[in-house]
N, C-alpha and C positions, 0 to 999 in steps of 0.2 A: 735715337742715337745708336750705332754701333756700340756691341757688346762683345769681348775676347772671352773666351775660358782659357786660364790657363794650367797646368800642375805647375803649384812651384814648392821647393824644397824648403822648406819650414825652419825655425830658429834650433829646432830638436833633430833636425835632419829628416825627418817626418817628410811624405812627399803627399800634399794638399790643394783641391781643386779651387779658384778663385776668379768672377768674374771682376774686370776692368774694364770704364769707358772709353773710349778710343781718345778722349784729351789723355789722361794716366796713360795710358799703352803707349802714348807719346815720349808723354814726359821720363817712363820707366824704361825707353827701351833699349838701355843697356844692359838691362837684368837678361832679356831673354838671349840676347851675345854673347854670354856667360856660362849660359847653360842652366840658372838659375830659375827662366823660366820654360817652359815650353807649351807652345800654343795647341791646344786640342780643340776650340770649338769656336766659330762666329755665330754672332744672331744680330737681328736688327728688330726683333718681334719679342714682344714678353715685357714682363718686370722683372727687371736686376736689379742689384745694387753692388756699384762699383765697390771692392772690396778694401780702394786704395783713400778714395776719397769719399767713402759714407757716400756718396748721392744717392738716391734712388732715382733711374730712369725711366721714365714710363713715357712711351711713344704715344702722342695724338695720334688721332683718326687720319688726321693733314698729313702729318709724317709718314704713316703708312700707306700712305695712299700716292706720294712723292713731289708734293707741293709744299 
């Protein structure tokens, strides 16, 4: 699964790096219109964990490979 990083601006105004799964990056994407988010990084490789909805994603061999 696609992985975003984003900085976003924090409940404290605080500005904090967070990655999210491209379903969130979906469903959020009127934060980054806002200015609230801003995208600094994609990955399709590694383990994350979406920081919106807890999942942890972790790519098969299949996935990576693109079947």
């Amino acid at each position: 699964m696609k992985m975003f990083q984003y900085i976003v601006i924090g409940n404290k105004g605080k500005p904090e790096e967070i990655w999210v799964c491209e379903h969130c990056r979906k469903k959020h994407a009127g934060q980054s219109f806002d200015g609230n988010w801003r995208l600094i990084d994609k990955s399709s490789s590694g383990n994350r964990e979406c920081a919106m909805c807890k999942a942890g994603h972790v790519l098969t061999e299949e996935q990576l490979a693109g079947h």
